[in-house]
C-alpha positions as CSV (number, residue, x, y, z in Angstrom):
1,X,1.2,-53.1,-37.3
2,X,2.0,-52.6,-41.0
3,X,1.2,-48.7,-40.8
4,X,3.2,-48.2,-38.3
5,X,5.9,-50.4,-40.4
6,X,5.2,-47.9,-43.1
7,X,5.3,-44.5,-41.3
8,X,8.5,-45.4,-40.1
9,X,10.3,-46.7,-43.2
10,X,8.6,-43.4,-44.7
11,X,10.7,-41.3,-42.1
12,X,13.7,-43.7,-41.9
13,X,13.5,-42.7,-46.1
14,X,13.7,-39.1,-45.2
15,X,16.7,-39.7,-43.1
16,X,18.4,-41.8,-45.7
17,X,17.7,-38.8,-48.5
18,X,19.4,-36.3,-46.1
19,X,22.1,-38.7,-45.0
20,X,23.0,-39.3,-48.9
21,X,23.2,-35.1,-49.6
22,X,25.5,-34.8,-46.7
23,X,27.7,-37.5,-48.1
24,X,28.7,-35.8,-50.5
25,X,29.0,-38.3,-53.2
26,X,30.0,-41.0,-50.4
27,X,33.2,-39.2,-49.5
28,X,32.4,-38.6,-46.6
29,X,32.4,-41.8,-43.8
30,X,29.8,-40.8,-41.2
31,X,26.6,-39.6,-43.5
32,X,27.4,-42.8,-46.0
33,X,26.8,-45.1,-43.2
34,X,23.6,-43.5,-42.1
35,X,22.6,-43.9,-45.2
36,X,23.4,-47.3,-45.9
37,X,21.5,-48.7,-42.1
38,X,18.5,-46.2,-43.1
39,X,18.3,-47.5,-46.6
40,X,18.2,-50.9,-45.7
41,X,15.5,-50.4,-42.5
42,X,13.6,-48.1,-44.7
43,X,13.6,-51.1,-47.7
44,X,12.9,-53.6,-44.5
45,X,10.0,-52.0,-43.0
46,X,8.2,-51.5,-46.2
47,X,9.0,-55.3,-47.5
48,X,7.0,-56.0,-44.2
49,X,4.5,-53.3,-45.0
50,X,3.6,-54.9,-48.0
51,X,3.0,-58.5,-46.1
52,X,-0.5,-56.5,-46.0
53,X,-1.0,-53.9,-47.5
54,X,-1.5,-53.3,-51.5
55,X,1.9,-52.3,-52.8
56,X,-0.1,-48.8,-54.6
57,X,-1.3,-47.6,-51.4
58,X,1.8,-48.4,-49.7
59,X,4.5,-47.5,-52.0
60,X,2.9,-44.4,-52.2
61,X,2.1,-43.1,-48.7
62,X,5.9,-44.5,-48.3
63,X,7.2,-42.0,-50.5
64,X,4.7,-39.2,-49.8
65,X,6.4,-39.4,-46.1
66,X,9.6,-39.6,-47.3
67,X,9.2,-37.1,-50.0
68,X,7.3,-34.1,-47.4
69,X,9.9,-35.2,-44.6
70,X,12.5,-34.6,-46.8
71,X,11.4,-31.1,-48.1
72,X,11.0,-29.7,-44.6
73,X,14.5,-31.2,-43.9
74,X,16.0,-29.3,-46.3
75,X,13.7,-26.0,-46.0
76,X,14.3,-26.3,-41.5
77,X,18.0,-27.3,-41.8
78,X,19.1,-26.2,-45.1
79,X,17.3,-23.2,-46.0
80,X,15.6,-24.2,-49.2
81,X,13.0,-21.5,-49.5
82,X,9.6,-22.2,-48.0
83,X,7.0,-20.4,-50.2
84,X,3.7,-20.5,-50.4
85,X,3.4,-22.6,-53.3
86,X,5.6,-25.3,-52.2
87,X,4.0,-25.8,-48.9
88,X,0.7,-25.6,-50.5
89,X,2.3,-28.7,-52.6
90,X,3.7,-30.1,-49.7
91,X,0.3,-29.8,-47.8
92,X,-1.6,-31.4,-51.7
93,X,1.0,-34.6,-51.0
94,X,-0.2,-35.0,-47.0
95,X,-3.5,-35.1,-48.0
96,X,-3.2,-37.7,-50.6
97,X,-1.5,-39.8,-48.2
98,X,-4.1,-39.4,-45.3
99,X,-6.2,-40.2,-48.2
100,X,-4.8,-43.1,-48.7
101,X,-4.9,-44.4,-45.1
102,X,-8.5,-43.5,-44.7
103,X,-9.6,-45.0,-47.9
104,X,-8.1,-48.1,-47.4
């Protein structure tokens, strides 16, 4: 149960990342509540991540999801440029993190 605590608070970090660029500097109502609910489910689910798994491993495969989720976020949605390099980056990060998981 704690992965799957983690993989969500990893994504629910990648909504709260987008939701805090579209605030605009909290003037805008909508996005700044999004943010605040995903930040604290996000904080939530990895406090009960952490009940058993080491805080290395899961602090970062939390913020390997959130990091990758939020890339291809802004690449899909925002047209960031998606070259080569960065998704070979991107692809480096997902393999630490499936590291990670199977390692531990």
């Amino acid at each position: 149960m704690a992965w799957i605590y983690l993989v969500v608070s990893g994504v629910l970090e990648t909504v709260w990342a987008a939701a805090l660029s579209q605030s605009k500097g909290f003037t805008r109502l909508t996005p700044s509540i999004v943010f605040g609910v995903a930040l604290l489910l996000s904080m939530g689910g990895l406090s009960l991540a952490l009940r058993e798994l080491p805080v290395g491993t899961a602090y970062a495969v939390w913020v390997g999801i959130g990091a990758v989720g939020t890339a291809a976020y802004g690449m899909v949605a925002l047209g960031e440029p998606a070259t080569t390099a960065r998704l070979l980056c991107l692809l480096a990060i997902v393999g630490g993190v499936v590291g990670l998981k199977v390692l531990s």
